[in-house]
C-alpha positions in Angstrom: -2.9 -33.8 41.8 -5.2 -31.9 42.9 -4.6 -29.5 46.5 -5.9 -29.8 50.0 -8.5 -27.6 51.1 -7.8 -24.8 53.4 -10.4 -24.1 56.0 -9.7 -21.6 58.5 -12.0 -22.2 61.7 -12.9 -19.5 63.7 -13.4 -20.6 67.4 -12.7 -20.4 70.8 -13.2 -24.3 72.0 -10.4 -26.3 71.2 -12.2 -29.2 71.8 -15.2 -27.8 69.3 -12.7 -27.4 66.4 -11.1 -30.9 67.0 -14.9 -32.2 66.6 -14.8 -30.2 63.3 -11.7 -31.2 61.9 -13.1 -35.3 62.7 -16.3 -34.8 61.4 -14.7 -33.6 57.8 -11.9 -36.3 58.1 -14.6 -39.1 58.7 -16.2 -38.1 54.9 -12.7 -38.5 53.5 -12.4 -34.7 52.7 -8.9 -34.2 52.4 -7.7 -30.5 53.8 -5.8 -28.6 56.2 -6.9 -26.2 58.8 -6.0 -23.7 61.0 -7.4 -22.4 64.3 -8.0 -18.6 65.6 -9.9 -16.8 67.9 -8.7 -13.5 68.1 -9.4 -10.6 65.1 -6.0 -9.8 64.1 -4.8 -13.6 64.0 -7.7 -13.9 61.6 -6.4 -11.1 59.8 -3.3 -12.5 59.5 -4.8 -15.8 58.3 -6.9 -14.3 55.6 -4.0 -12.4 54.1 -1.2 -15.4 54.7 -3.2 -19.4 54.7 -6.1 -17.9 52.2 -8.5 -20.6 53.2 -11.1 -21.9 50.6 -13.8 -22.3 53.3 -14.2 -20.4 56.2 -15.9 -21.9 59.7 -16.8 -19.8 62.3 -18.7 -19.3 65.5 -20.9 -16.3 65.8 -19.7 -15.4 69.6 -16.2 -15.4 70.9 -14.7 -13.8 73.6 -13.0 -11.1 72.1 -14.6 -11.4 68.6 -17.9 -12.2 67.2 -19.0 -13.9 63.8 -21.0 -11.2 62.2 -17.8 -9.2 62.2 -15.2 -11.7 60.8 -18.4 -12.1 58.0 -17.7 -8.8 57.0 -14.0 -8.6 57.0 -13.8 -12.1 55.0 -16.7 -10.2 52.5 -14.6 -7.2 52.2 -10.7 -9.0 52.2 -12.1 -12.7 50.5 -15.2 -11.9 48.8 -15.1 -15.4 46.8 -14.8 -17.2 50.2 -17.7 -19.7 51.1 -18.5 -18.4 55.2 -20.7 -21.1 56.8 -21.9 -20.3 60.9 -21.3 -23.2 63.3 -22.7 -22.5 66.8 -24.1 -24.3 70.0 -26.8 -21.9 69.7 -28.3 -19.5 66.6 -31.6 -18.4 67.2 -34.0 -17.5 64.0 -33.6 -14.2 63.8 -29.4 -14.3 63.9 -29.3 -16.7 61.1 -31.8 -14.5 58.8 -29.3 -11.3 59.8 -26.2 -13.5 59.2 -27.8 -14.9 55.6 -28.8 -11.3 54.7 -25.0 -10.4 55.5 -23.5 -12.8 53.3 -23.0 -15.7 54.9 -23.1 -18.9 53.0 -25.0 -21.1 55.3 -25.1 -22.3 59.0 -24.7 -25.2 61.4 -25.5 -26.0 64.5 -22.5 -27.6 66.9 -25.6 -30.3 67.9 -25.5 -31.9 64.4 -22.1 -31.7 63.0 -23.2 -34.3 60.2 -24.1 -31.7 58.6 -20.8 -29.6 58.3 -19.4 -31.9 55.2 -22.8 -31.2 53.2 -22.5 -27.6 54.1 -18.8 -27.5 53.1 -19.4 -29.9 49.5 -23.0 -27.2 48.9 -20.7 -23.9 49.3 -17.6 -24.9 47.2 -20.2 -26.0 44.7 -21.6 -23.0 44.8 -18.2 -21.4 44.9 -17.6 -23.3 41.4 -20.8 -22.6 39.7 -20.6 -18.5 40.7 -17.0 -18.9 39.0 -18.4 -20.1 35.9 -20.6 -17.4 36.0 -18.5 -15.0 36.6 -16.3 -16.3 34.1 -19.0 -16.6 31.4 -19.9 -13.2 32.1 -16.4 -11.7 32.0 -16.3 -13.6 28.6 -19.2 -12.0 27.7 -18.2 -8.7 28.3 -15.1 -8.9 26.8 -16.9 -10.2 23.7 -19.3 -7.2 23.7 -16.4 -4.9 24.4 -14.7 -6.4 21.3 -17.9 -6.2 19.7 -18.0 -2.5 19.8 -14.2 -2.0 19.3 -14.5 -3.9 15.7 -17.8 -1.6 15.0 -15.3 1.2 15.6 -12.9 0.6 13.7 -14.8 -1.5 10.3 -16.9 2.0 11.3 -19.6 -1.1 11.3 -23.2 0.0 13.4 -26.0 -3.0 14.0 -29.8 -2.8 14.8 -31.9 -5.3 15.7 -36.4 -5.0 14.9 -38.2 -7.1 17.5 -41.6 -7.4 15.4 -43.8 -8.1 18.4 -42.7 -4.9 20.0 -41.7 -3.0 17.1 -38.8 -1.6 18.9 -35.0 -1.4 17.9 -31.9 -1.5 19.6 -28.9 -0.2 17.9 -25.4 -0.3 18.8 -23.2 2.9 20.2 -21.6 2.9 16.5 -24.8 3.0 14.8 -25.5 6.3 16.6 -22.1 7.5 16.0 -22.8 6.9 12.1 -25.7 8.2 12.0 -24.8 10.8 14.3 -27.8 11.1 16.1 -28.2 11.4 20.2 -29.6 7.7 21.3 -32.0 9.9 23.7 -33.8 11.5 20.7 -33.9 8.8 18.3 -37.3 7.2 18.5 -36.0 3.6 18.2 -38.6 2.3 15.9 -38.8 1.8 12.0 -40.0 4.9 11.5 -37.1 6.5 13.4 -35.0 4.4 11.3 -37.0 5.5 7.8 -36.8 9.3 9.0 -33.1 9.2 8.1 -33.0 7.3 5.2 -32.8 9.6 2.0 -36.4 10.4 0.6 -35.3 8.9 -3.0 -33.8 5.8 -1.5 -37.0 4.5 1.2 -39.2 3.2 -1.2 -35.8 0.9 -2.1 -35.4 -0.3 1.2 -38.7 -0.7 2.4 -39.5 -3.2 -0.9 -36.3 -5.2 0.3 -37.3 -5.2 3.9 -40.7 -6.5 2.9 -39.3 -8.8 0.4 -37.3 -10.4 3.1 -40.1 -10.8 5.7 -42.0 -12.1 3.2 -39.7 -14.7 1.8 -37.8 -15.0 5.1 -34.5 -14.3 3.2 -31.2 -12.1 3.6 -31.4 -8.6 2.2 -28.8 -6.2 1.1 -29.0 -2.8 0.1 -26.7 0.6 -0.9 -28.6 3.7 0.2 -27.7 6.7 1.2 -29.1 9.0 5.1 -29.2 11.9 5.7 -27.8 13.5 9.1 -29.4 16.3 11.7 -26.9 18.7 9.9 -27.6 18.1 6.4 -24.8 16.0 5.3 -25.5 12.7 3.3 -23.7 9.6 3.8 -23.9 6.2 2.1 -24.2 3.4 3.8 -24.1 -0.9 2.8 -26.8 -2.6 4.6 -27.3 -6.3 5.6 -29.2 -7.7 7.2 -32.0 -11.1 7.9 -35.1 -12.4 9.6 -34.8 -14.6 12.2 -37.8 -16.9 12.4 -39.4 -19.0 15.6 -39.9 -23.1 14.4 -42.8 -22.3 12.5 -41.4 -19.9 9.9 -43.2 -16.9 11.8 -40.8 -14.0 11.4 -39.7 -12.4 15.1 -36.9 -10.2 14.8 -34.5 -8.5 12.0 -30.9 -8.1 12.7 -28.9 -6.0 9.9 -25.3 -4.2 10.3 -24.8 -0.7 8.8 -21.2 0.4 6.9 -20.3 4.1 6.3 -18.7 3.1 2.5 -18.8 6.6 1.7 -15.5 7.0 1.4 -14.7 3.8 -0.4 -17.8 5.0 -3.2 -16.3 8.2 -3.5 -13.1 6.4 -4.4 -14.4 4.4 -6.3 -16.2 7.1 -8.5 -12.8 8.8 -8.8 -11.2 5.7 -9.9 -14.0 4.9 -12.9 -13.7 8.7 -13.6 -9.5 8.2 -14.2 -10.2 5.2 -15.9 -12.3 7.2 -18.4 -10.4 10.1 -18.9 -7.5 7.4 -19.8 -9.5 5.3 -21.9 -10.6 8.4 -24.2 -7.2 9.5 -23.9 -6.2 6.0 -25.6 -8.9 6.2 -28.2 -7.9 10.0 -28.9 -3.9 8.2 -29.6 -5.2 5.7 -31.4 -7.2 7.5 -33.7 -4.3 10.1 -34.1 -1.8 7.1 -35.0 -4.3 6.5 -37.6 -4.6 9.3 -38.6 -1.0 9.7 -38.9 -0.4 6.5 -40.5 -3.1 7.7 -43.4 -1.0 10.7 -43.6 2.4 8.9 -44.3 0.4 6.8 -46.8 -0.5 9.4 -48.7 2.6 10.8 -48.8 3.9 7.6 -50.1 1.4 7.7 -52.9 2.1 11.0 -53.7 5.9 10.5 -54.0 5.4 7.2 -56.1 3.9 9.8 -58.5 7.5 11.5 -59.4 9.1 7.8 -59.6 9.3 6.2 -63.4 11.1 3.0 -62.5 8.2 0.7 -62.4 9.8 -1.9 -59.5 10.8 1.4 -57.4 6.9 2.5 -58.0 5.9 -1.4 -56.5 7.7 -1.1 -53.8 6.1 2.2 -52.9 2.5 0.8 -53.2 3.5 -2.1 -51.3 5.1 -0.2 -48.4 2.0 1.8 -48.6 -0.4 -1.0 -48.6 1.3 -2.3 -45.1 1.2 1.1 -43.4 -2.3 0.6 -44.4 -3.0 -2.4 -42.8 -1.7 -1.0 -39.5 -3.7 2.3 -39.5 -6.7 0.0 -40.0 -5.7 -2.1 -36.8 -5.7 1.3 -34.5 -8.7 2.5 -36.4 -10.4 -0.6 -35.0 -9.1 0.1 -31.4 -10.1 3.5 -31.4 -13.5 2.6 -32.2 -13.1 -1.1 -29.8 -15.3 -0.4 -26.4 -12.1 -3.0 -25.0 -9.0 -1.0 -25.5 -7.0 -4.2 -25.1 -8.1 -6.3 -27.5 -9.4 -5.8 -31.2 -12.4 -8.1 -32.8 -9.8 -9.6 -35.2 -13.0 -11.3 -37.5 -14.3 -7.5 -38.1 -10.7 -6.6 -39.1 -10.1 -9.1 -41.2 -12.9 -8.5 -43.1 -11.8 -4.5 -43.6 -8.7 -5.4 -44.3 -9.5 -8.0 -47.1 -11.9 -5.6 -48.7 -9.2 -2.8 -48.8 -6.6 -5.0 -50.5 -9.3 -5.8 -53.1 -9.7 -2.0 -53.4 -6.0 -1.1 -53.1 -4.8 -3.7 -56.0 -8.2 -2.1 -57.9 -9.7 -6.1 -57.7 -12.9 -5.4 -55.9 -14.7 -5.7 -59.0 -12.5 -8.4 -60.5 -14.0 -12.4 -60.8 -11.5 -13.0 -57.9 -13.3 -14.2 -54.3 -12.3 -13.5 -51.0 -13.7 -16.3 -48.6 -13.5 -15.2 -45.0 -13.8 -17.9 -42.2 -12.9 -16.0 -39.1 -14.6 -17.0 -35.6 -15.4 -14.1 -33.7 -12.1 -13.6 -31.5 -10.5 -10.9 -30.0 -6.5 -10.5 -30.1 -4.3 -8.0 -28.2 -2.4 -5.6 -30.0 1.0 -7.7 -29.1 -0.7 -10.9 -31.4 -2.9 -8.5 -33.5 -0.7 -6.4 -35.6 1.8 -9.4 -36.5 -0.6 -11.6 -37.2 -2.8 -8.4 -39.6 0.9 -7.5 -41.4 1.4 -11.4 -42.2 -2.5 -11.9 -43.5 -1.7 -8.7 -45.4 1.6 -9.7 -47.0 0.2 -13.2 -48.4 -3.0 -12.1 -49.5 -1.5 -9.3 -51.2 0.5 -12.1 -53.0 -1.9 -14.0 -53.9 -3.6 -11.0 -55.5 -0.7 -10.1 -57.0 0.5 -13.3 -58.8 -1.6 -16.0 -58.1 -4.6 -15.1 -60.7 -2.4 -13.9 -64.0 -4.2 -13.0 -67.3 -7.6 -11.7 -65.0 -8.4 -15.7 -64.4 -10.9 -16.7 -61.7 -10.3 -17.5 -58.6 -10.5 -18.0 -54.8 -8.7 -16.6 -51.7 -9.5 -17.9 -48.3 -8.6 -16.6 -45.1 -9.4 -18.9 -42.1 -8.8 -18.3 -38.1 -9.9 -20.6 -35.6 -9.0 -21.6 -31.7 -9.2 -24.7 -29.6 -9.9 -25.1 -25.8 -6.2 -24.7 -25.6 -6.6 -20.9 -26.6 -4.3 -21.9 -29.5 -4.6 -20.5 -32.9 -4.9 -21.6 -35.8 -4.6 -19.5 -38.9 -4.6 -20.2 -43.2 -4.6 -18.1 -45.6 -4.6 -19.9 -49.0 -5.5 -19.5 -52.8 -6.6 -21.5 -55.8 -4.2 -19.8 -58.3 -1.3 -21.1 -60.5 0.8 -21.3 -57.2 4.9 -21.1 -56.6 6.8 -22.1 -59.4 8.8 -25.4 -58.2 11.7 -23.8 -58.6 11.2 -20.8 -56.3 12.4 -22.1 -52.7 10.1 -19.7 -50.0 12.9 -20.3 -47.2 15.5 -19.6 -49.4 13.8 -16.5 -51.6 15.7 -13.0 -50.6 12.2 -11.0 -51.3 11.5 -8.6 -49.0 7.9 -10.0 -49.1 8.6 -13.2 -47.8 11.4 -12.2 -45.2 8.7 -10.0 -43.8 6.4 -13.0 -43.6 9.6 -14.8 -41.9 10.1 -12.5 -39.3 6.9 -11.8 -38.2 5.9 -15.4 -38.3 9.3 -15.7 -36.1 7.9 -12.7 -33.8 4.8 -14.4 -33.1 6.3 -17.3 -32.6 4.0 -19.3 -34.5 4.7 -22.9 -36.7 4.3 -22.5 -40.6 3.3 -24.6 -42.9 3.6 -24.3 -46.7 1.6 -26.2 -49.1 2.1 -26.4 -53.0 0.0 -29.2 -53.6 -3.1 -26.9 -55.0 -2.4 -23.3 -55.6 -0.7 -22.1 -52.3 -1.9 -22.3 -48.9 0.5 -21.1 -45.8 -1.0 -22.6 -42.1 0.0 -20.9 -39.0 -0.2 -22.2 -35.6 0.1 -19.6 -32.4 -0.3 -18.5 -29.3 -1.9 -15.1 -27.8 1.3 -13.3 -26.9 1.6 -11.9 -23.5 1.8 -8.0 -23.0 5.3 -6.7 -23.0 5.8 -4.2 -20.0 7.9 -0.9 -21.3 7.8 0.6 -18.9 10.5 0.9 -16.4 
């Protein structure tokens, strides 16, 4: 519901206020009022009824009107103070406006004292809107400037009929220039810009006016004392209806700090991707060392099965030095091109069993695909293990035939492997899940490790047919 008005009237007729008070009544104003005619009761009134509208005479006995207009301006300020008099001549009303009063009226026409009263709260309203839109505002710009502090963000804005800028305090701050000396024009604004970097920024400024588009540029200033910062710009043209360009608005961000960081984080990342490539190739290195040294000591062995099993244990060392060979030369230290390693690998194991010139083919149908070292070096040890078995019993006598490795994924990223041959095959009597060889419980374990579904088919020569998954990375450390 909403509240009576309060209209303190300042006079010293009775009678005259009682007119007052009827003359509002009769317009169905709804309100309350109080009379005085001496200063300190008005005082008192101001501080304890706070009228809304304040009625006064401009002569009293022992007050006048001009004075209780300046008390009410200094103690109510917001308070609508409207003259009503028997008589006002010209010149009072023109001093009494130019004082502050809100408006006058003379005792002779009271029908005018409701449209006096309605036209000041009005304007009471309306200079409260704009007081409050302009509070907003400033407390919007004040924000403003408080989030350029702290994002250490600066603006500037072209007009491109005047050719001046206006830049904000933080823009001064980042350039740390004095506002008073900078010219505020574009070529103020070029005159700190690093001489390699203008040419830059004036093509995307003019790119931007001419295709009436946002622009965006890293470049670096350079301040009164010599020091060089880099800053990210953005900015746009703002066009009238026609498409005519009128005014570019841009922010400025100091990123120095956060470019400097991120050179030192590309320069770690560097040091500790060589420093992977330098382990891998050492653990290649390495792993050719213990090869040799298997070779070597196969040399003082006579059994012929004790020999094997030195060539074979050899051959899978092998396989794994070839694996970090290809990461140490891989510009992805995560993943190895599995295709390309394949292919090594199946032209070493011609070389190793001394087949490479033999009438036996190796058919390689590999997509290109890279594999993580998790899924890489199980899935290299198993191709290893049954090609090397084929190889070794599959073609007996020096007959013909075929190997074929094949690797291929779905949409899934799911894998799916065969490696097969064309040869005499496994005799009916051999059962693979049941054979204690340590060939094929190396196939079972590392089939089991990368948790993969295996096939085996006897039907023509043999072919094995792996299904997988990319394993996940094993965190280990703790």
């Amino acid at each position: 519901m909403e509240e009576d008005l309060k209209i303190l009237i300042l006079e010293d007729v009775p009678f005259d206020a009682e007119l007052i008070n009827r003359e509002l009544k009769r317009s169905g104003m709804k309100f309350s009022s109080i009379r005085v005619e001496e200063e300190q009761d008005y005082l008192n009134e101001l501080k304890s009824f706070k009228p809304d509208v304040i009625l006064a005479d401009h002569s009293l006995p022992h007050f006048d009107g001009i004075s209780a207009l300046k008390i009410a301006k200094d103690k109510s300020p917001d308070v609508p103070f409207i003259f009503v008099s028997g008589k006002m001549g010209e010149d009072f009303a023109i001093e009494a406006l130019k004082c502050g009063a809100t408006d006058y009226v003379l005792k002779g026409s009271l029908s005018k004292i409701v449209h006096a009263v309605n036209r000041a709260l009005e304007e009471v309203k309306e200079h409260s809107k704009r007081k409050n839109a302009e509070e907003a505002l400033r407390n919007s710009h004040r924000q403003l400037i408080e989030a350029q502090k702290i994002g250490h963000i600066g603006s500037w804005e072209w007009d491109l009929e005047t050719l001046e800028m206006n830049c904000s305090d933080e823009f001064y701050s980042m350039m740390s220039i004095d506002p008073t000396s900078f010219g505020n024009n574009y070529q103020s604004m070029m005159d700190i810009i690093h001489p390699n970097d203008r040419q830059t920024i004036q093509d995307s400024i003019n790119v931007a006016l001419d295709n009436h588009m946002p622009f965006a540029n890293d470049y670096r200033i350079v301040r009164p004392d010599g020091t060089v910062r880099i800053l990210s710009s953005k900015g746009e043209v703002i066009t009238d209806r026609n498409g005519k360009p009128l005014r570019i608005v841009a922010t400025e961000q100091d990123i120095t700090e956060q470019k400097l960081a991120d050179e030192k984080i590309k320069s770690s990342l560097k040091e500790k991707e060589m420093l992977l490539q330098e382990i891998h190739h050492r653990v290649k290195n390495n792993l050719q060392v213990i090869s040799s040294l298997l070779r070597l000591q196969s040399r003082y062995i006579n059994d012929q099965k004790s020999i094997d099993i030195f060539k074979e244990t050899q051959n899978r060392v092998r396989s794994i030095a070839i694996l970090h060979e290809k990461l140490y030369q891989s510009e992805d230290l995560a993943k190895i091109r599995f295709d390309e390693y394949v292919k090594i690998l199946a032209e070493d194991l011609l070389y190793f069993y001394e087949l490479d010139k033999s009438n036996i083919k190796m058919n390689i149908d590999v997509e290109e695909i890279s594999l993580n070292i998790e899924t890489a070096i199980p899935c290299g040890l198993i191709i290893d293990e049954m090609v090397a078995n084929s190889l070794k019993y599959a073609f007996p006598d020096e007959r013909n035939g075929e190997i074929k490795i094949e690797l291929h994924s779905d949409y899934n990223n799911k894998y799916s492997m065969c490696v097969s041959d064309n040869g005499i095959g496994i005799s009916e009597d051999i059962d693979p899940e049941k054979t204690d060889t340590f060939g094929m419980q190396l196939i079972k374990y590392l089939t089991k490790q990368l948790k993969a579904n295996i096939e085996l088919d006897k039907s023509n020569g043999t072919t094995y047919n792996l299904t997988f998954n990319e394993l996940k990375y094993k965190d280990r450390v703790k």
